[in-house]
C-alpha positions in Angstrom: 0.0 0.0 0.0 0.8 3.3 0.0 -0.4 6.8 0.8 -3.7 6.7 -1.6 -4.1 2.6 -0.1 -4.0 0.1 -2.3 -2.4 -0.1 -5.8 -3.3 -1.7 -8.9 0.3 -2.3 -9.7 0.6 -4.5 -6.4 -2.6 -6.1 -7.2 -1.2 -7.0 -10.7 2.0 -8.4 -9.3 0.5 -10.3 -6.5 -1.8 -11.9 -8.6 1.1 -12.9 -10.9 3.6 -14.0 -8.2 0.9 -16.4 -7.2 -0.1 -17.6 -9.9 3.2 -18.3 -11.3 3.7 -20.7 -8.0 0.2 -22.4 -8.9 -1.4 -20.9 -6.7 -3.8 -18.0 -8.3 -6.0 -16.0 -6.2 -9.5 -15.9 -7.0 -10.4 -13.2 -4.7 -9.6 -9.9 -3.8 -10.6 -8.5 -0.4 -10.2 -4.6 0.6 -11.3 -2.0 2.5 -11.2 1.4 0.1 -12.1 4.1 2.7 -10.4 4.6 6.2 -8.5 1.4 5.7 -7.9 0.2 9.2 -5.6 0.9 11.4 -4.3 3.5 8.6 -7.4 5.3 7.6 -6.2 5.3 4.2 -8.6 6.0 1.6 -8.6 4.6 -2.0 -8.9 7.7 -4.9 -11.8 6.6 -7.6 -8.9 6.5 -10.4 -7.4 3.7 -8.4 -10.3 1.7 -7.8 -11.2 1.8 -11.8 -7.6 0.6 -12.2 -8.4 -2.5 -10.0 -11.4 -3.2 -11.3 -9.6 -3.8 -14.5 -7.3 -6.1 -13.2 -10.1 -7.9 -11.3 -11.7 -8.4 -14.8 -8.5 -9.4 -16.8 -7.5 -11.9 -14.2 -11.1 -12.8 -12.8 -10.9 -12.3 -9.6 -13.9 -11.6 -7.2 -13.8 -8.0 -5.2 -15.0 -7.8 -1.7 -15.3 -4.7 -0.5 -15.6 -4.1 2.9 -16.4 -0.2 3.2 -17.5 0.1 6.3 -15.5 3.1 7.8 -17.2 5.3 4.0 -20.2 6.6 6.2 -18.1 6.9 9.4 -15.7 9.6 7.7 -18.9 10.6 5.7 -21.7 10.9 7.7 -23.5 13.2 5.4 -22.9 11.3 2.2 -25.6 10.5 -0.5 -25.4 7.3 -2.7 -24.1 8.4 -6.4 -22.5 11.8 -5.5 -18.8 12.0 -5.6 -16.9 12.4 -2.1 -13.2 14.4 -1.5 -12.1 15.4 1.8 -11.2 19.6 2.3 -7.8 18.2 2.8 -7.0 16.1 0.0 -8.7 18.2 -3.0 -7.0 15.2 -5.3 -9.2 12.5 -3.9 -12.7 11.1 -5.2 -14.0 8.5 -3.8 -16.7 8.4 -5.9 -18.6 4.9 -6.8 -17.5 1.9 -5.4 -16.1 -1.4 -6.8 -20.1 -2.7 -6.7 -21.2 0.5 -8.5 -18.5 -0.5 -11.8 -20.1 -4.0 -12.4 -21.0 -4.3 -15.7 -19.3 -1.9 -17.3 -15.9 -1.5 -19.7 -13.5 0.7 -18.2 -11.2 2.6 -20.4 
């Protein structure tokens, strides 16, 4: 992980050093907002990056976003979420919300 959580990159390789040993992952569990005990939270542009990967290599995504309402109480399904202090980050839609659809 690093500062924006989890990486697609990671993801990719992970999946690959497995696999190469026989031993391929079929799922992928993560927590994209207020990772615990870092309270890192996953930027919307890395999520879609994921996705792809889950798609290309099959893999299953649970996503365990618990901690999203916590650190936005306020926050309305479908509307796009940053925080004051990280103008960069969107959490946006989550990996549920991309089902069924090509990324680009």
């Amino acid at each position: 992980m690093t500062s924006q959580g989890l990486t697609a990159e990671a993801v990719e390789k992970q999946y690959l050093d497995c696999a190469a040993k026989g031993k391929a992952p079929t799922v992928l569990y993560t927590i994209p907002t207020g990772q615990n005990p870092t309270g890192i939270s996953m930027c919307f542009e890395e999520k879609k990056k994921i996705y792809q990967i889950a798609q290309k290599y099959n893999l299953i995504i649970i996503e365990d976003d618990a901690y999203f309402y916590l650190q936005f109480p306020s926050a309305q399904p479908g509307v796009e979420y940053g925080r004051a202090d990280m103008p960069g980050l969107h959490l946006g839609q989550s990996f549920l919300s991309m089902v069924g659809y090509q990324l680009l």
